[in-house]
N, C-alpha and C positions, 0 to 999 in steps of 0.2 A: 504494500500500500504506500502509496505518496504522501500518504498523510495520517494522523491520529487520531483523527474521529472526522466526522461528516454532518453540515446541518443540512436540510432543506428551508431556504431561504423563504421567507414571507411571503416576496412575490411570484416566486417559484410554484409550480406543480410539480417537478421529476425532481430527481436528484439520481445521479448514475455514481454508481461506488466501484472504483475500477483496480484490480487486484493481479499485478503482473510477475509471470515465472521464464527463467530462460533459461538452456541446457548449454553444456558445452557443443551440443552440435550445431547449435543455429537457429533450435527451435525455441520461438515464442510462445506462449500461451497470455493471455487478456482475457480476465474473467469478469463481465461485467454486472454488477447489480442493477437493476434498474427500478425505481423505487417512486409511483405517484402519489400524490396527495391523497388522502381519506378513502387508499384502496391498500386491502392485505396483499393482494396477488401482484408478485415481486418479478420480474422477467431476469431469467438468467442465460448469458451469452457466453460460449468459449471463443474467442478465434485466436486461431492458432495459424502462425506464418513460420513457413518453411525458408527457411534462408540456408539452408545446410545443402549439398550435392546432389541428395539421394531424395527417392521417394519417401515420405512419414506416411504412415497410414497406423488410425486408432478409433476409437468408439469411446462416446461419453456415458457414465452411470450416473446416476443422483437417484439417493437411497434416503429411506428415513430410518433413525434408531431411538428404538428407547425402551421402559424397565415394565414390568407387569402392574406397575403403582396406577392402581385407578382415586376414581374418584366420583362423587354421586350417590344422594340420598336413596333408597329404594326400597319401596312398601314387599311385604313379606317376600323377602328376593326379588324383585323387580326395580333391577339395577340399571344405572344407567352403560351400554355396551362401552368397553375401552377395550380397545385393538385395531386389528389394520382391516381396510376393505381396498377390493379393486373393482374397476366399471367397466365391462366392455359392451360395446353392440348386441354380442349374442348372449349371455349372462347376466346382462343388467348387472345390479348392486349384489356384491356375492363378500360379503366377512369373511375374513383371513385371520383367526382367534391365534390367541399366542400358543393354545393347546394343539393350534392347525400347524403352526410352525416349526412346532417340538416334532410333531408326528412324523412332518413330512416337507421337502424345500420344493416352494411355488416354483415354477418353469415353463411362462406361458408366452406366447408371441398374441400381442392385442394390440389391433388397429382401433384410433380415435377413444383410447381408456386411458384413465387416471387410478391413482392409486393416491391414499391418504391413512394416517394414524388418529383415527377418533378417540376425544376423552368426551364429557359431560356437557360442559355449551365450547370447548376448542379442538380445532383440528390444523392439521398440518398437511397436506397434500400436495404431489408434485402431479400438474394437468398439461402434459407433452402439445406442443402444434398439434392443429388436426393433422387425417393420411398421414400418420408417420407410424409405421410398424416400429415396436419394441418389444424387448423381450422382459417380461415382468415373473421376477425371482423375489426370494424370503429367503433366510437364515439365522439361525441361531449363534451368537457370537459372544462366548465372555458375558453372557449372563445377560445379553442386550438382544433385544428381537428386530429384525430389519428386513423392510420391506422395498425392493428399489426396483429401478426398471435401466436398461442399456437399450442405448441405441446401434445402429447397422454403422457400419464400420466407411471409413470416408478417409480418400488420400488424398494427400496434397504434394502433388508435384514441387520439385526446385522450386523456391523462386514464388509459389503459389500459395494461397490464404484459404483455410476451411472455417465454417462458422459453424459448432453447434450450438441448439440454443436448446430450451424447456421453461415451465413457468411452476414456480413455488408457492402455493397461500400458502400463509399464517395467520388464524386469526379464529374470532370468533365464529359459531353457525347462525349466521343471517341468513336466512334462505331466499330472500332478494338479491343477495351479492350473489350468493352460491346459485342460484339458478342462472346469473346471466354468464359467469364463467364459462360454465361445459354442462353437456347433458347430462342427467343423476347426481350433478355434487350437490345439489341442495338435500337431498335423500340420507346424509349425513347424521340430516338430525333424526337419528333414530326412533319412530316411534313403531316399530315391532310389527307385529304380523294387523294393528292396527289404521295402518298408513293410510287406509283407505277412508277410514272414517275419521284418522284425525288432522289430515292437512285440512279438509272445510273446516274444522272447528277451528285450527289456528287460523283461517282467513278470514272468520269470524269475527275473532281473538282482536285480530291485528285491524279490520275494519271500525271496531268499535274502540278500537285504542286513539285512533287516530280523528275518530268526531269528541272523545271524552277527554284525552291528554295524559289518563292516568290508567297504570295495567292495574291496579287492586279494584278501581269501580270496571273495570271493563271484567274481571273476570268474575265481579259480581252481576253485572249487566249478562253476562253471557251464560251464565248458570240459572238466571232468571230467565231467560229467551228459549234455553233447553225444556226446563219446569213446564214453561208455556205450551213448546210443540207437545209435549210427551202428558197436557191433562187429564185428556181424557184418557187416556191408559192408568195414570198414576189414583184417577176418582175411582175407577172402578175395582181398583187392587185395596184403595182404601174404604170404599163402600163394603168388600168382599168382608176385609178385617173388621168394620164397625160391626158388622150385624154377627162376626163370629165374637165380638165382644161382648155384646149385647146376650149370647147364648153360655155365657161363662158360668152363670149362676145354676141353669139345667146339666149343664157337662160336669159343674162339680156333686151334684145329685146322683146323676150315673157313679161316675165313680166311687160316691161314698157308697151306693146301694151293690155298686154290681163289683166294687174294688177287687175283689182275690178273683174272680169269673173274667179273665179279659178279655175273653171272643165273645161274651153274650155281652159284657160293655161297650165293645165295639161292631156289633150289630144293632144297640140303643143309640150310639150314636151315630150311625149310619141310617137311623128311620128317625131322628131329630131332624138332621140335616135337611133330608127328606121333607121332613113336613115342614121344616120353618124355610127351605128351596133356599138351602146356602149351600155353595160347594168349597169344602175347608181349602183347596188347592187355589180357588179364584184370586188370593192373590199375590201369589207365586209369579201366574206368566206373566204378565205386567210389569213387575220389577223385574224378570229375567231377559225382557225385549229392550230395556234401559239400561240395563249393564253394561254392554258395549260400548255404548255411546260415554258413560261415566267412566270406566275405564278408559278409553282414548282423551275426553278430555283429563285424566290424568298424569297421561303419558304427555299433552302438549303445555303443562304447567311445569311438568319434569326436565322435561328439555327444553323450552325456549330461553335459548340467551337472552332474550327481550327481557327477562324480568330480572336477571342480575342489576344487582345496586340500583332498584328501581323503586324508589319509594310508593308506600300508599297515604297511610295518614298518622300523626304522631308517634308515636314509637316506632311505626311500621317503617323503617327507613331500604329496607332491600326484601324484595318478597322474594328474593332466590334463597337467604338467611332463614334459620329458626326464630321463632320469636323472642326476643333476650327476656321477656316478663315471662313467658308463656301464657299470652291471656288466650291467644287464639285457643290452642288445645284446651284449654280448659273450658272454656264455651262449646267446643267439638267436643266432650264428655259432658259437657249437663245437656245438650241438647240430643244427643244419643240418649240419656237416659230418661228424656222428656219424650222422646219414639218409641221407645220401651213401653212407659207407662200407658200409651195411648193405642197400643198393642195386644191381640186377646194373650194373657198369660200362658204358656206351655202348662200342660197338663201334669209334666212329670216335675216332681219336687227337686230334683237335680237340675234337670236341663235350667230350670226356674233360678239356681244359683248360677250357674254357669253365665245364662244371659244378664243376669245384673251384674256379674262380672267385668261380663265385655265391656264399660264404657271406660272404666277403671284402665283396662289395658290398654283399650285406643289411644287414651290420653296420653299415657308413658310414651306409647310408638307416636304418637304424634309430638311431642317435645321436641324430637327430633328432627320433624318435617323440614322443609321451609315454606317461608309463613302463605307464600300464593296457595299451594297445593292446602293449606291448612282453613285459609280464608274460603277456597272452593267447598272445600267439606261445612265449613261451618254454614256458610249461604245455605248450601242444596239441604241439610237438616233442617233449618229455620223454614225454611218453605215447604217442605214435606211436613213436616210440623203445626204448620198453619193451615197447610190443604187439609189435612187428616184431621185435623180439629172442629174445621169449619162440617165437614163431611161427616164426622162422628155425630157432631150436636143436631143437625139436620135428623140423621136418621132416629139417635135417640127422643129430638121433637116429634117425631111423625110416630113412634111406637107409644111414644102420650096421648095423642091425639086418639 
């Protein structure tokens, strides 16, 4: 280097950081950085000038390395992926885990693919010229996993100059930048075999971020917008429950009359059911058609860089952080146990400990959280909460009536 450090000037966009080696033969090498304003993806150039007798002829690598050290919160195992992926045309997005690496060393030839090391909201990836065939290798080295790619091999006559080149991000997963890059690097940001159902939700996400200003009311805006499509599923799962709570007081008659006989108790409640035309499963599907959708928007509160050091309101200063009071978790356990209560109680005296159990424990695993994914949960309870309340009272008016 020419020099000890390098700034990009004010008036400046580029700044080119240029890094030169020479042999005793003659041969040059000029490694150029090329570096724009308010973009991660770095352009890197070799040219190498032949001033020596003879023919040079050589091929470029550019490889990534690094250690098994992840990173990311992750509800019951549901971690955020760190390891390598590579993208080609006929494979699309295909993971290259560190246990793939250990097994076995990648050796692939891929036109217009990229290759990168994803962690939790950063990635590193080297995205070649398009049409340029490379041969895309892994290895295990010294305790370091590495994933790189080599180019076809190029001479340079006497006298004559080759140039390779290739392009390097660094940076966060925006998947606005990462989309305009190359095709599939936006796909980075992980969300699992849900992708399908969760990039609309982050387009959502990111729509209502940008009329509101703020991602902690947008993700409460958009967990109310969810609530909204999914009512009338969610009334009829909670009408199913009203009226099965409403039959709490005859179900605990059976049981005290029929207790030690449990196939002739559950034949009385199976001709209860019957006459009062409840079915105990009605509101099972309804939350099970909802799952999906709650799971994915899990996964887009998990991974969007967007909510790193992104305030919402007083204490809440970074919804990608746990909450430092823990108020959130603790309203996510009184309002879990305000669903409970408003729930027909399990029949069996255990199961009955076990569920008043659960909000106890969510709390613990939620301390943990960070505080978006925590604010999410808190929202969607207080409104199931309020649905199921309103819907309870209705049915119990109309069985007074």
């Amino acid at each position: 280097a020419s020099q000890s450090n390098y700034t990009l000037n004010a008036d400046a966009d580029t700044l080119v950081v240029p890094l030169q080696w020479t042999n005793a033969d003659g041969i040059s090498v000029t490694r150029r950085y090329h570096f724009k304003r308010d973009d991660y993806l770095v352009r890197v150039t070799h040219e190498v000038v032949n001033a020596s007798n003879e023919n040079w002829r050589a091929y470029q690598y550019n490889q990534l390395r690094r250690t098994t050290d992840s990173e990311g919160p992750g509800f019951l195992g549901a971690a955020s992926y760190t390891g390598g992926v590579i993208y080609s045309p006929a494979d699309k997005y295909k993971k290259i885990s560190f246990g793939d690496m250990e097994d076995e060393d990648l050796s692939r030839d891929i036109d217009n693919g990229w290759l990168a090391m994803i962690q939790h909201y950063f990635l590193a990836a080297w995205v070649p010229p398009r049409d340029e065939n490379l041969r895309y290798y892994s290895r295990v080295s010294n305790g370091g996993y590495i994933l790189g790619q080599s180019s076809p091999w190029q001479t340079a006559a006497s006298g004559e100059q080759v140039v390779f080149e290739n392009r390097l991000f660094v940076g966060p997963k925006e998947q606005d930048r990462l989309d305009a890059i190359a095709e599939g690097l936006e796909l980075t940001v992980d969300y699992g075999w849900l992708t399908i159902i969760s990039k609309p939700l982050f387009v959502a996400l990111d729509w209502i971020h940008d009329v509101v200003g703020n991602w902690g009311w947008s993700i409460i805006l958009l967990t109310l917008g969810i609530k909204l499509v999914f009512y009338k599923l969610s009334e009829t799962s909670y009408r199913s429950m009203a009226r099965m709570r409403k039959l709490q007081p005859e179900m605990q008659k059976l049981k005290e009359r029929y207790g030690e006989d449990r196939q002739q108790m559950n034949q009385e409640l199976m001709q209860l059911y019957k006459k009062e035309k409840v079915n105990p499963l009605g509101g099972c599907l309804p939350i099970l058609i909802q799952i999906p959708v709650f799971i994915a928007l899990y996964w887009v509160l998990l991974e969007s860089v967007e909510l790193r050091q992104a305030p919402w309101i007083l204490w809440i200063q970074d919804l990608a952080e746990r909450d430092p009071f823990y108020v959130l978790p603790l309203l996510m356990g009184a309002t879990m146990f305000l669903q409970q209560k408003l729930n027909p109680a399990p029949m069996d005296p255990i199961q009955q400990k076990i569920m008043m159990g659960l909000p106890l424990v969510f709390t613990i695993f939620f301390m943990f959280f960070p505080a978006g994914l925590v604010l999410y949960w808190v929202t969607n309870n207080s409104l199931s909460i309020l649905q199921q309340w309103i819907i309870t009272r209705r049915i119990e008016a109309g069985a007074k009536s």
